[in-house]
BAFI-3210 file (N, C-alpha, C; in Angstrom, 3 decimals, decimal comma, padded with zeros to 6 digits):
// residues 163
n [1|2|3|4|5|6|7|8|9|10|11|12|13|14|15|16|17|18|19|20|21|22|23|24|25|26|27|28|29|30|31|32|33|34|35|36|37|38|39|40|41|42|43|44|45|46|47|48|49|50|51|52|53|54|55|56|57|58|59|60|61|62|63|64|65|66|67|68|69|70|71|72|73|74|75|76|77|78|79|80|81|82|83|84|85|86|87|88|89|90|91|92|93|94|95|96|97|98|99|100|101|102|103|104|105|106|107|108|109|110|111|112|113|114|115|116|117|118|119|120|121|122|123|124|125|126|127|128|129|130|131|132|133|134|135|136|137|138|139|140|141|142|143|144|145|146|147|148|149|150|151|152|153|154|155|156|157|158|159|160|161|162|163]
n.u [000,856|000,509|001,865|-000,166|-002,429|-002,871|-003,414|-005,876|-007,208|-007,387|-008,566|-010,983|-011,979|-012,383|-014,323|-017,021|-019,087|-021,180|-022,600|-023,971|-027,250|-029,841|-028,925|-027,724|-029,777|-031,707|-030,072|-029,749|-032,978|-033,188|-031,736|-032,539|-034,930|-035,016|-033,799|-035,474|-037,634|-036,539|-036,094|-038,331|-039,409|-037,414|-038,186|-040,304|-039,473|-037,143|-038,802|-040,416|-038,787|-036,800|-033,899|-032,457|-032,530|-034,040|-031,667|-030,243|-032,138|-032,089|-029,514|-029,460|-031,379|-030,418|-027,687|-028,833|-030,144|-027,848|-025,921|-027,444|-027,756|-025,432|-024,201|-025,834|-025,851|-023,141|-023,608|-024,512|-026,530|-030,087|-030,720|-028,250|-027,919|-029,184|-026,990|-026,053|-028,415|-028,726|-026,716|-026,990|-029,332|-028,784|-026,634|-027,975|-029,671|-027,740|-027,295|-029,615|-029,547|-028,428|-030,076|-031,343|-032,290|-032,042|-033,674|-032,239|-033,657|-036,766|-037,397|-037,976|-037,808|-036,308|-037,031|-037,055|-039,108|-038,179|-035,844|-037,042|-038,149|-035,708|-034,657|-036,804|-036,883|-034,134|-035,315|-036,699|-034,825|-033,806|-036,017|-036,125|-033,755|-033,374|-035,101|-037,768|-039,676|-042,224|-043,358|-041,541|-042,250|-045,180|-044,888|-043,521|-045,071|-047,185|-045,539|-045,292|-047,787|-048,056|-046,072|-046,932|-049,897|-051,107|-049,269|-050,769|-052,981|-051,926|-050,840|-053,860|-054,765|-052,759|-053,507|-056,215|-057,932|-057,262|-058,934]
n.v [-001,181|002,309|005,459|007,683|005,931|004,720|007,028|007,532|005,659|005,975|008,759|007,937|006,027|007,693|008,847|007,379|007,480|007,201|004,904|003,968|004,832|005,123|004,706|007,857|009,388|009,495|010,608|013,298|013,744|014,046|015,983|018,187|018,363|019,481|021,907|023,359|023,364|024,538|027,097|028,107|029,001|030,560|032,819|033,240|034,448|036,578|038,254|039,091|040,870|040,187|039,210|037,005|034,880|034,009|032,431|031,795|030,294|028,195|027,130|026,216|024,126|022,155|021,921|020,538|018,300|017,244|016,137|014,192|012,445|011,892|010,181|007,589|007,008|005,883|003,204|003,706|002,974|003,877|004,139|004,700|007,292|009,056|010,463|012,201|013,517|014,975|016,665|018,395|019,348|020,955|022,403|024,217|025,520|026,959|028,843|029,907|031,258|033,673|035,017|036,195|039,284|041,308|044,120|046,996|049,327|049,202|046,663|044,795|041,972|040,063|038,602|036,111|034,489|034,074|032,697|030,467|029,387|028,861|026,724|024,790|024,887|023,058|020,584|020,221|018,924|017,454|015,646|015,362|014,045|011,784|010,978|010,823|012,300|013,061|013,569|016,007|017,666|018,008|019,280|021,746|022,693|023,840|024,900|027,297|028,211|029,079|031,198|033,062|033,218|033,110|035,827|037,359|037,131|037,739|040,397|041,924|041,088|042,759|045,185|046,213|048,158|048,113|048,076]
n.w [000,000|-000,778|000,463|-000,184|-000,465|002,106|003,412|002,023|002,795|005,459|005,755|004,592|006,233|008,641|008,238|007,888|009,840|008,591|007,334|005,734|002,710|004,082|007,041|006,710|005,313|008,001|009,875|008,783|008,295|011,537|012,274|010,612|011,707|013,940|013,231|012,480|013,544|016,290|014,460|014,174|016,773|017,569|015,438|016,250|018,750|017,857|016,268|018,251|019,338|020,803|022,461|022,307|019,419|016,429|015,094|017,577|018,810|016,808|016,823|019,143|019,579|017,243|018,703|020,943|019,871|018,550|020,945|021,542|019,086|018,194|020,463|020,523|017,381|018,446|019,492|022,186|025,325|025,165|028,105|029,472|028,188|029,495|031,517|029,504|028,888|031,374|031,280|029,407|029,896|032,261|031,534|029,062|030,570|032,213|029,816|029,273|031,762|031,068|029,677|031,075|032,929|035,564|036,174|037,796|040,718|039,245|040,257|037,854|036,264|033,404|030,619|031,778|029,560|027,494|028,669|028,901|026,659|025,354|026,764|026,065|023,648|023,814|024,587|022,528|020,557|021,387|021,605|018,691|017,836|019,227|017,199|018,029|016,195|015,982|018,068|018,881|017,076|017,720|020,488|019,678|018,448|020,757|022,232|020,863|020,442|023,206|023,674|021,164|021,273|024,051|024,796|023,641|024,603|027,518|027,267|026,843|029,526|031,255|030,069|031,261|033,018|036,611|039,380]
ca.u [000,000|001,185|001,061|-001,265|-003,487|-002,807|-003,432|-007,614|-008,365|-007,473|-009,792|-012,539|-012,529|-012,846|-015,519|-016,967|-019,874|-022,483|-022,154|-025,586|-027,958|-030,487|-028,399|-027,868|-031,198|-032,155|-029,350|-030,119|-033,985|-033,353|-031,037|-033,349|-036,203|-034,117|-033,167|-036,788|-038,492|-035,838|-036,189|-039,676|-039,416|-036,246|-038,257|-041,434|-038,719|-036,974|-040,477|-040,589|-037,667|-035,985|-032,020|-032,178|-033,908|-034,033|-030,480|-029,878|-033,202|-031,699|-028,241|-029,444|-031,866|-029,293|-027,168|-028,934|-029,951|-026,460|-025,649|-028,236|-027,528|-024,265|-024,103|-027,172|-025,130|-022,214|-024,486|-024,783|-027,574|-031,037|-030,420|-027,109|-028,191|-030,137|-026,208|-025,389|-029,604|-028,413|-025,547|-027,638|-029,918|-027,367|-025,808|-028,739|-029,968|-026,543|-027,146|-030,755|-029,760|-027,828|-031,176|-032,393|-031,668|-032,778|-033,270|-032,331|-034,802|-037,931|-037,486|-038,584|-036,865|-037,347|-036,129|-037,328|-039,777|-036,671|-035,054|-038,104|-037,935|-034,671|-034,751|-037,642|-036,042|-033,132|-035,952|-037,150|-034,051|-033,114|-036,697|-036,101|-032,753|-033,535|-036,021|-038,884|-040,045|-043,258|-043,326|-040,869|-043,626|-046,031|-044,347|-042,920|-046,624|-047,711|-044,588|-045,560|-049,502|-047,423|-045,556|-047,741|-051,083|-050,882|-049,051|-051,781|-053,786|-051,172|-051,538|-054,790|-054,642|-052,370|-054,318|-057,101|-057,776|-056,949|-060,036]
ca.v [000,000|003,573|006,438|008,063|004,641|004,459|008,220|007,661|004,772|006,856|009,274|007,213|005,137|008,799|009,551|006,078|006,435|007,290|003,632|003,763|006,250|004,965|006,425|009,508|010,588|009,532|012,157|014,979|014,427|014,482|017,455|019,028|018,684|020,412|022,724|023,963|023,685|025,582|027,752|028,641|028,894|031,522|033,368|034,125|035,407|037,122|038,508|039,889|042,165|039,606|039,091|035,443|034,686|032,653|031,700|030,879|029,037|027,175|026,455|025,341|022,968|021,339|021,745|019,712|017,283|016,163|015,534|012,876|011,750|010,877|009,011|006,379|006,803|005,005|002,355|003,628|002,462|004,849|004,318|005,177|008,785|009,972|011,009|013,082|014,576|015,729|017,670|019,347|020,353|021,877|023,755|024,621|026,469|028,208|029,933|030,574|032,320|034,827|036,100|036,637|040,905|042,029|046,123|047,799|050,304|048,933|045,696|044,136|040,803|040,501|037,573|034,320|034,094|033,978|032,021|029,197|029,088|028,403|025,550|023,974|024,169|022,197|019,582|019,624|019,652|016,129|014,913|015,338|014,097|010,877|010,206|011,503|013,704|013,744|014,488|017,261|018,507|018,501|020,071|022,883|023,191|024,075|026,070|028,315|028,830|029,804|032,108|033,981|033,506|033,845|036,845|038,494|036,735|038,672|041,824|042,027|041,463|043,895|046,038|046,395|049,251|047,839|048,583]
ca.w [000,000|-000,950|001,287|-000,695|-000,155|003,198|003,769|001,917|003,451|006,560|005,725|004,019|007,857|009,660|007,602|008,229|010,534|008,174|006,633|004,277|002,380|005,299|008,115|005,792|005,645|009,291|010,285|007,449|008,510|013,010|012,658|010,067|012,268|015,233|013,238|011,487|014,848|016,457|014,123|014,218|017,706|017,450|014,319|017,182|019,612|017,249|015,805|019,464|019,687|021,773|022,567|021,986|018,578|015,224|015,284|019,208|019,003|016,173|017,239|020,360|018,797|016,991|019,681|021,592|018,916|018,510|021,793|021,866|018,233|018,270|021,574|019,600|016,798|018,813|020,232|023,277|025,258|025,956|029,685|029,670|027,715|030,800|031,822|028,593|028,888|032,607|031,295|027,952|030,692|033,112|030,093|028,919|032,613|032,188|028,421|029,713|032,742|030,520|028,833|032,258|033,458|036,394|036,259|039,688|040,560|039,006|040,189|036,878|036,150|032,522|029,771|031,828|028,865|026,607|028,754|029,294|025,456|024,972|027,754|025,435|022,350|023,508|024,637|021,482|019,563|021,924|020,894|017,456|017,799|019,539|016,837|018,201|015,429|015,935|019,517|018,812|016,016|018,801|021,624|019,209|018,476|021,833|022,763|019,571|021,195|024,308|022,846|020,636|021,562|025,344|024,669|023,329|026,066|029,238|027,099|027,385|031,317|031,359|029,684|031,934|034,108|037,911|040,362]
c.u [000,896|001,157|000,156|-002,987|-003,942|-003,863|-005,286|-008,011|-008,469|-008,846|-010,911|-012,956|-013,134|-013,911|-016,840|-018,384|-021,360|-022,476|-023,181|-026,424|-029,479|-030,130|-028,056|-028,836|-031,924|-031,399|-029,772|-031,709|-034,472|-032,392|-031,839|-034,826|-036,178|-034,440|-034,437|-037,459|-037,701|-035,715|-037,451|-040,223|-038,416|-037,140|-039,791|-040,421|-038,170|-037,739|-040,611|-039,429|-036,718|-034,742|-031,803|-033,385|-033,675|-032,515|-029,850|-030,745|-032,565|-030,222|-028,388|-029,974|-031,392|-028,123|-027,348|-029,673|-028,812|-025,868|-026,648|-027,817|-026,273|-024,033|-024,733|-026,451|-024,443|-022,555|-024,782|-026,617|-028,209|-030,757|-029,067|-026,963|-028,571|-028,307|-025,604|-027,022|-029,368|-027,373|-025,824|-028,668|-029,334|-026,811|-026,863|-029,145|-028,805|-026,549|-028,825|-030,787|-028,962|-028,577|-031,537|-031,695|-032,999|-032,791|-034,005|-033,427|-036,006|-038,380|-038,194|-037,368|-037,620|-035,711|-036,422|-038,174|-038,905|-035,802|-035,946|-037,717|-036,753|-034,438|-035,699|-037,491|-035,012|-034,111|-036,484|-036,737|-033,500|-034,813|-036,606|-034,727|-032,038|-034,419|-037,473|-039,938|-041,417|-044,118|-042,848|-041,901|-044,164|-045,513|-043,313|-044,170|-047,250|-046,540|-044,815|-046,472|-048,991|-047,113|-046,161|-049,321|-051,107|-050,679|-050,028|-053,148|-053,269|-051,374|-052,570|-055,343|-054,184|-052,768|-055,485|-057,223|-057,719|-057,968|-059,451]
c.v [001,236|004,375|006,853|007,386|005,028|005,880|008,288|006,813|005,253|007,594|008,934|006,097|006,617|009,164|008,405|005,760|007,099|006,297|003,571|005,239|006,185|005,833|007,992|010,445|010,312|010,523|013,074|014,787|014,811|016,043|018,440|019,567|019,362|021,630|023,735|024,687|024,521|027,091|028,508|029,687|030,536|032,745|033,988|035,062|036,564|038,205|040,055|040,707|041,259|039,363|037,786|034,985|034,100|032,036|031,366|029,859|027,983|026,210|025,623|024,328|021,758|021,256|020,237|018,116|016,081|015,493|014,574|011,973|010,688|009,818|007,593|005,824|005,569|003,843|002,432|003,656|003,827|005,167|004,917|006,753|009,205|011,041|012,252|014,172|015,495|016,942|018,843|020,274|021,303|022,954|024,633|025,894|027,487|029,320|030,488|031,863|033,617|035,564|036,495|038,196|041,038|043,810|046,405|048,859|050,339|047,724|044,782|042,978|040,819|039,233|036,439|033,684|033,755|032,818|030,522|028,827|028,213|026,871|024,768|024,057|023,407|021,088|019,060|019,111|017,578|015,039|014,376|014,129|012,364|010,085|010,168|012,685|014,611|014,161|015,881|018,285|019,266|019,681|021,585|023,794|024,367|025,557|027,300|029,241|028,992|031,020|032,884|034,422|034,024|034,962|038,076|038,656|038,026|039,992|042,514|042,363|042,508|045,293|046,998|046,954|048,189|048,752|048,452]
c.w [000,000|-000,249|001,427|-000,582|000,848|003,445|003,343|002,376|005,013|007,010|005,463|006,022|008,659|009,133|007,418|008,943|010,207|007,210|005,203|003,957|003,113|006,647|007,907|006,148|006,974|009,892|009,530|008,447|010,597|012,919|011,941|010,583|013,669|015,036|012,787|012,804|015,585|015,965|014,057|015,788|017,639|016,797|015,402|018,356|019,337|017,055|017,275|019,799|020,673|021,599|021,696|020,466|017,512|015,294|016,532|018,946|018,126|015,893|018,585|020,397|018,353|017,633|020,514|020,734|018,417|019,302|022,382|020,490|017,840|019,307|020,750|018,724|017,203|019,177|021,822|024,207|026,257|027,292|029,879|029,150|028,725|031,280|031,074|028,835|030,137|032,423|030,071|028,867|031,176|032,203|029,625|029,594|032,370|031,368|029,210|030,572|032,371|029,938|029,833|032,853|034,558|036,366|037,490|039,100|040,371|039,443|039,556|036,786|034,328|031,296|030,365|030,606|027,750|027,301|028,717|027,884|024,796|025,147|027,186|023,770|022,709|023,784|023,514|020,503|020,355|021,759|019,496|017,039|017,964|018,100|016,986|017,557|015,728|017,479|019,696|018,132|017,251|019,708|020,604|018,621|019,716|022,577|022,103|020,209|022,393|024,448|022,550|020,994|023,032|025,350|024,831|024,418|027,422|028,730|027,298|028,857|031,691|031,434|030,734|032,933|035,040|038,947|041,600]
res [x|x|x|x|x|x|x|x|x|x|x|x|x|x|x|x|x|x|x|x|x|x|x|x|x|x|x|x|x|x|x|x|x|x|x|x|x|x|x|x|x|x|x|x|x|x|x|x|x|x|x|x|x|x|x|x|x|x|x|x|x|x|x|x|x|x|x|x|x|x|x|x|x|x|x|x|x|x|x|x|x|x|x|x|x|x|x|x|x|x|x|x|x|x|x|x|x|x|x|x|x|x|x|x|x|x|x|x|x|x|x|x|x|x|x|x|x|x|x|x|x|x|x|x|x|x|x|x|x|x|x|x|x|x|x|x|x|x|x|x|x|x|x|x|x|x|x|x|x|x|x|x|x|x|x|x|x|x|x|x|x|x|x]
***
């Protein structure tokens, strides 16, 4: 064998652990469904003048998509993921609590709604991710009518003279 040999079958092994055009499109369509729903999700925050918005929502999505995918990938077993979902959470909680501002003086706290979001796109992004598409669907459903509709729902409350 030639260097040159040596040197692609190198690379053709590192490149290795998408073996079929089966596992292909099972990766292309869990990261794509991360990354959509994430995005939809980002594109209402966004929408809202918010810090955190179509492209956090959708890096974090697939963020957390991968760190469930690849583990599976490797064969590692469901039960044994609960240890990598503990640490996507944890991380998670950490980028969240950076949308969160408190402003002295008014004592308004202001961004947990930004940060709740975030914290349920990576859930959805490790539904999707697992394989769960159409749970992820759902629950990116519901987070949406959270989001937007409510909104218009607390405005309202808001709204309303105070007797």
């Amino acid at each position: 064998m030639t260097i040159l040999q040596e040197i692609w079958a190198t690379i053709y092994s590192e490149f290795g652990d998408i073996p079929d055009i089966g596992e292909a499109t099972r990766i292309v369509l869990r990261l794509g469904v991360a990354i959509v729903l994430g995005g939809l999700l980002g594109y209402e925050r966004e929408r809202s003048g918010k810090a955190a918005g179509l492209r956090t929502h959708m890096l974090v999505a697939l963020g957390a998509a991968l760190f469930v995918l690849v583990p599976l990938q490797g064969g590692m077993a469901v039960g044994d993921l609960s240890r990598v979902l503990q640490g996507v959470i944890a991380g998670i909680g950490f980028l969240g609590a950076g949308a969160i501002i408190k402003l002295s003086g008014e004592g308004e706290i202001r961004g947990l709604t930004t940060s709740a979001s975030i914290w349920v796109t990576a859930a959805i992004g490790v539904a999707a991710g697992m394989g769960r598409e159409a749970t992820a669907v759902v629950s990116a459903l519901i987070a949406l009518f959270v989001l937007a509709v409510l909104r218009r729902v607390e405005k309202r409350i808001e709204e309303k003279p105070r007797r």
